[in-house]
C-alpha positions in Angstrom: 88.3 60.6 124.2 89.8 63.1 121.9 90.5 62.5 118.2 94.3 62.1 117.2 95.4 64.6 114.5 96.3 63.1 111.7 98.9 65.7 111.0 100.9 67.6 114.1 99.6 70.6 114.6 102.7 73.2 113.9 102.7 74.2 117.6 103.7 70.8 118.4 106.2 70.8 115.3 107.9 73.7 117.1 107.1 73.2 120.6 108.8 75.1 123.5 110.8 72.5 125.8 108.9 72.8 129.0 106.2 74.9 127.7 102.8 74.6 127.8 101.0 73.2 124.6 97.9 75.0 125.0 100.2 78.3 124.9 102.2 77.5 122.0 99.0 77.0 120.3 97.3 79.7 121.0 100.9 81.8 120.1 100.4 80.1 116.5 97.5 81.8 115.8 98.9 84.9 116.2 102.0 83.9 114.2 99.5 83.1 111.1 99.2 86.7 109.9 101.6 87.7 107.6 101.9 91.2 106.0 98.7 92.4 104.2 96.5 90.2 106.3 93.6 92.5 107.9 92.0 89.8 109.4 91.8 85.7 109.2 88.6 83.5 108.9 88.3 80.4 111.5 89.5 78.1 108.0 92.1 80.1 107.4 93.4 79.9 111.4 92.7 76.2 111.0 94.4 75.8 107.5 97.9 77.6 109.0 98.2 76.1 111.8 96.8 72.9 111.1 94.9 72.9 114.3 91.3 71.5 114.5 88.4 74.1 113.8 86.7 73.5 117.2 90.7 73.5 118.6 91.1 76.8 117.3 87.7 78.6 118.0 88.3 77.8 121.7 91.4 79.4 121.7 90.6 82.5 119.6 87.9 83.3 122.4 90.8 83.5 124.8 92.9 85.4 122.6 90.2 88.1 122.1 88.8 88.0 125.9 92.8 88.9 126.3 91.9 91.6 123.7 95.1 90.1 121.7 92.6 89.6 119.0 89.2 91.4 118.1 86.5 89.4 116.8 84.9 91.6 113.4 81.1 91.3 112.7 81.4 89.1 109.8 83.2 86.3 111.7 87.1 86.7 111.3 89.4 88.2 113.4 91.8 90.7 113.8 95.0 91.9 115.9 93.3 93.2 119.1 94.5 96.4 120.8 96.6 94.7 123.5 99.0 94.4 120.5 99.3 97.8 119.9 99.9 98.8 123.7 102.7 95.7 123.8 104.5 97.2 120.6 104.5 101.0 122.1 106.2 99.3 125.5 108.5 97.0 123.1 109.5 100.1 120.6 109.8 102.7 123.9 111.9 99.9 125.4 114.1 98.5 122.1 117.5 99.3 121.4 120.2 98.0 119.0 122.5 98.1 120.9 121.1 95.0 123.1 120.5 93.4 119.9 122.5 93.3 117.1 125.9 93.0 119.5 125.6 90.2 121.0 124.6 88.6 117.5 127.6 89.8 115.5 130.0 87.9 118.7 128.5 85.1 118.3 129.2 85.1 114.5 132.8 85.9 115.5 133.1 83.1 118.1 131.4 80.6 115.2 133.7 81.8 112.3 136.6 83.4 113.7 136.2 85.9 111.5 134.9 90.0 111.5 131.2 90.4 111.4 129.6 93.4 111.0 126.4 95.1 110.7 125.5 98.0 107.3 123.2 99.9 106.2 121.8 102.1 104.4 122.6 105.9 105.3 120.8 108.8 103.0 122.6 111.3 102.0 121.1 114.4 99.8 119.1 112.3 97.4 121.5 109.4 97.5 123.2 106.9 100.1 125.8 105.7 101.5 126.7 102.4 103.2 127.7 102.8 107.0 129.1 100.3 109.3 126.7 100.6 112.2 128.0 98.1 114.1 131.2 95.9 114.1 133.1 93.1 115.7 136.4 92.1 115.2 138.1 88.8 114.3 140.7 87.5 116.8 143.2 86.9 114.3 145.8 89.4 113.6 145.4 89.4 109.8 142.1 91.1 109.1 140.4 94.5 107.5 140.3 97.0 109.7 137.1 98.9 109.4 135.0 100.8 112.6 131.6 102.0 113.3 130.6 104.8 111.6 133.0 103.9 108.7 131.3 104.5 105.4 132.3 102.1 103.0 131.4 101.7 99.1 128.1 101.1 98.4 128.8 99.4 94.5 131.5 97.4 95.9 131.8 94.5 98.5 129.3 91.7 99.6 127.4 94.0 101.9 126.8 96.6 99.2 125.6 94.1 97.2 122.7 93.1 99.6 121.9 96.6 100.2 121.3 96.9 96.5 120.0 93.8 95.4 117.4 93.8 98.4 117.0 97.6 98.4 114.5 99.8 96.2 114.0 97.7 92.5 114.2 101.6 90.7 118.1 102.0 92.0 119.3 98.8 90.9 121.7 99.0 87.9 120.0 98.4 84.6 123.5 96.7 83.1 122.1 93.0 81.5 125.7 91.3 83.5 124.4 93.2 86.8 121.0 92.8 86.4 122.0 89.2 86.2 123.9 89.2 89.5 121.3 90.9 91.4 118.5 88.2 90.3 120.6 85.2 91.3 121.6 86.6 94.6 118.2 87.4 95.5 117.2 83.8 94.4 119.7 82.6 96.8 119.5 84.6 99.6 122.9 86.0 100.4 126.2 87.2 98.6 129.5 85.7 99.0 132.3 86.9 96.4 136.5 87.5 96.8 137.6 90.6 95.8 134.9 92.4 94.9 135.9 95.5 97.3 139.8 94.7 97.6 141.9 92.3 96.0 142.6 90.9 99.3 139.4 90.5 101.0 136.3 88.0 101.1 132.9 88.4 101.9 130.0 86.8 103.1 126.6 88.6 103.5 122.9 88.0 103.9 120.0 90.6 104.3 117.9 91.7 107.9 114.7 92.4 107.2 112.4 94.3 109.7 109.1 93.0 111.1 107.1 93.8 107.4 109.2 92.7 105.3 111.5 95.7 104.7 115.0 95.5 104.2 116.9 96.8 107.2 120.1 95.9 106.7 123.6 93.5 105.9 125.3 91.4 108.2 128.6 90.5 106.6 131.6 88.4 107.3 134.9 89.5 106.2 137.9 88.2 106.2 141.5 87.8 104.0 141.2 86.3 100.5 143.0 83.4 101.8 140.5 82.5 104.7 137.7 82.6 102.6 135.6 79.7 103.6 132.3 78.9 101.9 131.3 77.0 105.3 130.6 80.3 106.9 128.0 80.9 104.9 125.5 78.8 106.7 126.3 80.4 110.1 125.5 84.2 108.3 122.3 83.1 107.1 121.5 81.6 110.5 122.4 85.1 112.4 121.0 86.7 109.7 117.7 85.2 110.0 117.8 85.4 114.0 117.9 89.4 113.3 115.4 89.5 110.8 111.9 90.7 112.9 113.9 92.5 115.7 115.4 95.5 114.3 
């Protein structure tokens, strides 16, 4: 009979409903590298995904007989080349628009407020921030900003994230903004009132791409007077359902 884990495994912390365990677990070994790892050792498979070793080894000869992994000559393993030919179909097939959207309406529908989507656009040797993407609050009271808008990039929450997120060499060397740029990287996101108008609030947390690059803001707006810390949660949350995709 087979021993009982002491500890759940994280594939069973995080389990699909309906799924199959022996596929979530062999999906956490792939999730284990992170960005700089070449390749994992069987201990280091085990250690992450708190899986047993023999558990593991069993399911690392699948993954590299599917050629999702490639076993190197000194024991650990790498991504295989199946990856590779998945991520040119993925990239050839990807699109924004399918993605960021329908995330931005559902911030809408959660808030009630005006969501939208910046980054960073270069321009000759310096940038700009451009609203890529936007969706409006139902209320009748409410900024009125469109794609393609560029909008500060010193002023308003999004800016902020752009900066404070962005390249360490452009962030302002000022002791009071230096300050500010620490504590809302330490926290994760940037909500402030009138920072870009007297009149507005903002609420906005960072995207990051796949390696760990910034890729953009998604940012809540709304009048001074609807300014709701609550909504902060909800950014995060669409926030971190972008990060990876873009």
């Amino acid at each position: 009979m087979p021993r009982k884990a002491q500890t759940e495994s994280v594939a069973d912390l995080h389990a699909a409903p309906g799924g199959a365990a022996a596929v979530d677990r062999a999906l956490s070994l792939l999730s284990c590298f992170q960005p700089g790892d070449e390749a994992l050792s069987l201990a280091q498979f085990a250690e992450r995904t708190q899986l047993y070793k023999s558990t593991a080894l069993r399911l690392l000869a699948s993954l590299a007989h599917a050629q999702l992994l490639r076993r190197l000559e000194d024991g650990r393993y790498a991504l295989g080349p199946e990856i590779a030919r998945l991520h040119g179909l993925y990239a050839a097939a990807f699109s924004l628009d399918a993605v960021v959207p329908p995330v931005l309406r559902e911030l809408v529908a959660a808030t009630g407020e005006s969501a939208a989507y910046h980054v960073r656009q270069e321009q000759g040797g310096t940038w700009a921030r451009l609203c890529l993407y936007r969706v409006d609050s139902p209320h009748v009271v409410r900024d009125h900003v469109r794609p393609g808008d560029l909008l500060p990039r010193d002023r308003g929450a999004g800016a902020r994230i752009l900066i404070a997120f962005g390249p360490e060499a452009e962030r302002p060397r000022g002791a009071k903004e230096r300050r500010l740029y620490d504590a809302i990287r330490a926290q994760g996101y940037c909500a402030m009132v009138g920072d870009r108008s007297a009149e507005l609030g903002g609420i906005s947390a960072p995207v990051f791409h796949a390696d760990g690059r910034l890729a953009a803001a998604l940012t809540l707006t709304m009048p001074a007077h609807r300014y709701d810390e609550r909504h902060v949660e909800p950014v995060l949350a669409c926030a971190k359902q972008l990060t990876g995709l873009v």
